[in-house]
Residue, then its C-alpha position, 0 to 999 in steps of 0.5 A: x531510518x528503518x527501511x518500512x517491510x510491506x509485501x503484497x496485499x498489504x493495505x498502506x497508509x500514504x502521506x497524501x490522501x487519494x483524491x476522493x478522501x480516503x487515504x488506505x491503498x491495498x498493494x496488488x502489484x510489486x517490482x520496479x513499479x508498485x501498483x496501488x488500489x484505493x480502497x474507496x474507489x478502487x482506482x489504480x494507481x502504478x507508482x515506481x518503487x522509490x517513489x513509493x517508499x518516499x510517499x508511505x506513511x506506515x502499514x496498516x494491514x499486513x497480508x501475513x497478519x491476515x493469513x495467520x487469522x483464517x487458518 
């Protein structure tokens, strides 16, 4: 299986929505631990990274897609 490319501020789809029902996640922080924000309700949540790639579904919305549309 393909190892999935995410980088930081992309938005992320997990295999389990968050708990008030929206199941997108903006990464806003990367290393050993990965922290994600619901883009509902803007809790964050620091999850180690192998746990992560487990849980992740696909990118939605990739931070370098995004740069390229501003300029």
């Amino acid at each position: 299986m393909e190892k999935k490319q995410y980088q930081l501020g992309d938005i992320v789809q997990m295999k389990k929505p968050h708990p008030c029902g929206t199941n997108e996640m903006e990464i806003i922080r990367m290393g050993m631990d990965i922290r994600i924000k619901c883009v509902g309700c803007k809790h964050s949540v620091l999850v180690p990274r192998t746990k992560f790639e487990s849980k992740l579904k696909k990118v939605l919305r990739s931070n370098a897609d995004q740069a390229e549309e501003t300029t």
